[in-house]
N, C-alpha and C positions, 0 to 999 in steps of 0.2 A: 691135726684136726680129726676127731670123728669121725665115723661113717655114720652116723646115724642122728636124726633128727627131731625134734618135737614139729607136730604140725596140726593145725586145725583141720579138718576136712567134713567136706560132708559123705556122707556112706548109704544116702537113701534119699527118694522124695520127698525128703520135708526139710524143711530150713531150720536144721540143726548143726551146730558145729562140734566134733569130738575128735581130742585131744586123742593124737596117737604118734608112735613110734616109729619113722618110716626110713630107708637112706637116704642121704645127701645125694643130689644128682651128680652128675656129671655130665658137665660141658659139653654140645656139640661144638664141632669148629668155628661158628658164627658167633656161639653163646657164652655167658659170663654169668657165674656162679657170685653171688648175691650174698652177705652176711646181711639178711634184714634187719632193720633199727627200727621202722615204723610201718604199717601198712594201712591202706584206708582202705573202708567199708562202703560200699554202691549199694544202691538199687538194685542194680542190676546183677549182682551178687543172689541175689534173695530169687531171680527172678528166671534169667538165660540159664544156669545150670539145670532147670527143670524141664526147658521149653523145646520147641522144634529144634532150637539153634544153638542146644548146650551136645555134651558129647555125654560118654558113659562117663557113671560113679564108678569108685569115690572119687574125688578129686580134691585140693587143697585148696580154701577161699582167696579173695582178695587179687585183682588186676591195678593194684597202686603200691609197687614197691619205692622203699627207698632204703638205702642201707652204702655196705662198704663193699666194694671189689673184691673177692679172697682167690677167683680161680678164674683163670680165660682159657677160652678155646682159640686155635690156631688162628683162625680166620679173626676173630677182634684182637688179638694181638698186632697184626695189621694193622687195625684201624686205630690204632695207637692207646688201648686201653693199658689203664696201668694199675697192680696188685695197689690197695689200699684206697684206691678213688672213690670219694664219694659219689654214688650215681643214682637214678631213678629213668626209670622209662615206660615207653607206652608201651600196651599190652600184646599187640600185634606180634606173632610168632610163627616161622616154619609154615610162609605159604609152600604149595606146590611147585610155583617155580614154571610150571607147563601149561595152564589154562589162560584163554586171551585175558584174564582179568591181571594175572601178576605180569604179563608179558607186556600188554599194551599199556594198561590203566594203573592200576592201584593193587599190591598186595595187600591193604587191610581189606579188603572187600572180596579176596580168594574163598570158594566156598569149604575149600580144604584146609585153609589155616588154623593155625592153632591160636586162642588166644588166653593167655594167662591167668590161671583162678576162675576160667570160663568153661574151658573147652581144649583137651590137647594137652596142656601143661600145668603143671601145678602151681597154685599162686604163691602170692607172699602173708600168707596168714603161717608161718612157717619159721623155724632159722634162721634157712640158707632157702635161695630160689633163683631159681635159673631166666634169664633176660637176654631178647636180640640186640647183640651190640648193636646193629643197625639203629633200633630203635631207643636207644639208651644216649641220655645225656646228661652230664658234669651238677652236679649239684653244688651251686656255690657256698663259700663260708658262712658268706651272711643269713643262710636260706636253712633254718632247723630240720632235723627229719620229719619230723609232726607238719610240718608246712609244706615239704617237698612231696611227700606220698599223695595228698589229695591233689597236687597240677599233675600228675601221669595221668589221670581220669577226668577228672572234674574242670579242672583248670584248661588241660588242654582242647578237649569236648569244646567245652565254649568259649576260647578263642578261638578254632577254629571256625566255630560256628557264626561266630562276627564275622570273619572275615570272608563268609560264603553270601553273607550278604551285602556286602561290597557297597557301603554306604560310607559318603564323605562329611565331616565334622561339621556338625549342625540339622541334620537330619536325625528322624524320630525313628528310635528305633522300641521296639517292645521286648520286652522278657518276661514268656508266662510258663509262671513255676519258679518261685525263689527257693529254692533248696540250696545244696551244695553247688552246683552245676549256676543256677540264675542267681545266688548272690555272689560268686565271684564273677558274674559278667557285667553285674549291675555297675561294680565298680571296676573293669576292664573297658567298660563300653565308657564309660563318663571318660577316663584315663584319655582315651581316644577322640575327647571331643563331639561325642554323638548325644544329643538325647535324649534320655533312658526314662521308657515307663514299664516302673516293676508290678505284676500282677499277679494274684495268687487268692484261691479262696479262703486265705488263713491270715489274723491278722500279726500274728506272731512273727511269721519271716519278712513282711512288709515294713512292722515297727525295727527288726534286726536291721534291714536295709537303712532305711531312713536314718538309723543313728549313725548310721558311715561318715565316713567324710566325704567321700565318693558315695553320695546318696543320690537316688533317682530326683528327675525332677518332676514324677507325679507316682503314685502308688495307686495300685485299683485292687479296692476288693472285691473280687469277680462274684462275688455270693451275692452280698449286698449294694453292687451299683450296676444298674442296667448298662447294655453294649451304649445305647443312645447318651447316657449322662457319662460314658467314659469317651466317646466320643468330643461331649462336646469338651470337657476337658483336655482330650489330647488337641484339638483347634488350639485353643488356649495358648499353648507353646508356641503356634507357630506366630514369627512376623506378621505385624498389621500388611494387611494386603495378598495374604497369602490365597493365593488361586488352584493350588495343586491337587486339590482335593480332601477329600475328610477322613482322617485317620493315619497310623504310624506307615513309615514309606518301608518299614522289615520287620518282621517278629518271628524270636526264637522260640520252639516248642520244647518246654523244659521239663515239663511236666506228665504223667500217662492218665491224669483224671479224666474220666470221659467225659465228662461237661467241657472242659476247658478247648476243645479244640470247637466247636460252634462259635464260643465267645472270641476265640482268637482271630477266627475266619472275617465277625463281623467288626471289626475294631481296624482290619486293614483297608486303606484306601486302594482305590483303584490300580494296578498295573503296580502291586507292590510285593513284596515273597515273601514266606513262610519257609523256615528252616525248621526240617523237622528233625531235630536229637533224640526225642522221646514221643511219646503219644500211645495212647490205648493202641492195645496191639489188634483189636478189628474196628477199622475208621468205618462211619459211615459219613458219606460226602455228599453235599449237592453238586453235579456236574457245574452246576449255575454260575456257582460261587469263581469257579476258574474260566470258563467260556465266557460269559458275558460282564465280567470283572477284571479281565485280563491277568488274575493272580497264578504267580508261578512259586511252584513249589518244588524243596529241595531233599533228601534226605541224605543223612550222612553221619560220621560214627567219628568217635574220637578223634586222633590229628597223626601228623607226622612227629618226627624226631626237632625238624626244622621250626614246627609249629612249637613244640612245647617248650624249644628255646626259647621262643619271639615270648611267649607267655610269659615264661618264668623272669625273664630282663624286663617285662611291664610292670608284673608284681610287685620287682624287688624298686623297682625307679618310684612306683607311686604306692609304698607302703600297701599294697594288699596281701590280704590276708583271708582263710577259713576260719571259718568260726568253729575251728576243733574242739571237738570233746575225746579225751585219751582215755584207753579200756587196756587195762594190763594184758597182756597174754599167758594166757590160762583157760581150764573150762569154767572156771567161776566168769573171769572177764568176756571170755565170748556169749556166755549165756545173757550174761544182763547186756550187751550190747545188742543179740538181737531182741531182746525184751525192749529195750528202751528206743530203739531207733524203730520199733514199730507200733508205741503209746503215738496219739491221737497231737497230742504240743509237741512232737518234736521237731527240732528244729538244727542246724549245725550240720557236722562233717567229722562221725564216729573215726579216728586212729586207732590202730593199736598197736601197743610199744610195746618192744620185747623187754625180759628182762634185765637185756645190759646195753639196749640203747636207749635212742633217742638223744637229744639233746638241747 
């Protein structure tokens, strides 16, 4: 194998990707060197590497690998990985290990951690890229690389993010923002028996949903339908006789439009939660809306290893699927990927495939 790489990186503040020549890492003990086949493109790509909460430049894109095993370090040797496995994992890396957050709580939530294509480590817009075994799991046969790289991100994000609002089948749950993130939850959340009102002020990912098979059972376009007439439509769903109040009993924030988080707030009934995945990063809130509404609110960031399993076995059982669009890897392909995933219709879950995978 080589010691040397091709990799996308960014090298400055601006959301530019440039193709360069760097080494192939090498493994710490926990870690597992990565032949990448496909990597997905976030949001949040374009966004954390700039912000309070990215690290220094340059750094290499992409926290949604998927590819083939080629090198283990001691410690995931252990945990029983094996040369040639297919695999994909969450982006979580190299917490500290010593603050009450990795100790008591959650290492994704360490403020020292490293997280992949973000912050710390280099992603998989790349060859070869390095992954916590911990956080790394088994990509099945049935499951393409094109389909596996957007559940490290996207997929696992918002199963996780169902399952934090802890709602039982037949209950209303909302998802505003159908991107990447809220069209595979629209149809995770149906899969699960709950539902599902998808919203978005765009009518493009709405009519995407809708054509599912796993389709919402109402769609709101938050532009053009007031909180009151989405209201009375979400009534609508429930049982004649229903008492519990007016509006979805959970809704996930999928979205960072600043409009969308007022409209979210007023569409919840009483003593009901908001999960917030995304949101304008400076909220302005009514106290009101939580004190004398009794709404609780959650924030929280991608998922576990455990989680992305429970995802990936829902996916594969009830045919879900991204609505991928593949971008060769290249500086021709990265260009027009971030030209195109930031036109005004776009819609989907940008991959990109290196030049001898995918599959």
């Amino acid at each position: 194998m080589s010691t040397m790489m091709q990799a996308a990186r960014l090298t400055e503040p601006i959301f530019k990707y440039h193709i360069q020549t760097i080494p192939i890492p090498e493994p710490l003990p926990r870690e597992i060197l990565i032949k990448v086949h496909a990597a997905g493109y976030c949001h949040t790509d374009s966004v954390m590497p700039f912000s309070s909460f990215g690290g220094p430049l340059p750094i290499t894109g992409s926290h949604e690998p998927a590819g083939i095993v080629v090198k283990l370090g001691q410690e995931a040797q252990l945990l029983g990985w094996k040369i040639g496995e297919r695999i994909m994992a969450v982006n979580t890396a190299r917490g500290c290990r010593e603050c009450s957050l990795c100790i008591h709580h959650d290492e994704r939530f360490c403020p020292k951690s490293a997280e992949i294509g973000l912050r710390g480590v280099d992603g998989a817009f790349a060859e070869y890229c390095l992954v916590d075994a911990r956080y790394a799991v088994k990509i099945p046969d049935k499951m393409s690389f094109e389909q596996a790289a957007p559940m490290s991100c996207a997929g696992v994000t918002i199963y996780h993010s169902i399952m934090r609002c802890d709602l039982k089948p037949g209950q209303v749950l909302g998802i505003n923002g159908i991107g990447a993130l809220g069209s595979l939850g629209v149809q995770m959340a149906k899969a699960l028996g709950l539902i599902v009102v998808a919203i978005d002020g765009r009518n493009e990912p709405l009519l995407h949903a809708k054509s599912q098979p796993l389709a919402p059972d109402l769609a709101v376009n938050a532009v053009t339908t007031s909180a009151g007439e989405a209201l009375n439509a979400i009534d609508g769903l429930r049982p004649p006789g229903w008492t519990g109040g007016s509006g979805v009993d959970a809704l996930i924030m999928a979205t960072s439009a600043p409009s969308a988080l007022p409209y979210a707030l007023s569409i919840l009934r009483p003593f009901s939660t908001i999960v917030m995945t995304a949101g304008p990063m400076d909220l302005v809130l009514s106290i009101g809306e939580f004190i004398f509404r009794g709404i609780t609110m959650i924030g929280t960031k991608n998922g576990t290893a455990q989680d992305l399993e429970a995802a990936m076995k829902l996916c594969l059982k009830h045919g879900i699927e991204s609505q991928v669009k593949t971008y060769a890897f290249g500086q021709e392909g990265m260009e027009r990927l971030v030209k195109e995933t930031h036109e005004p219709g776009w819609t989907g879950k940008a991959v990109v495939v290196m030049k001898d995978g995918g599959d």
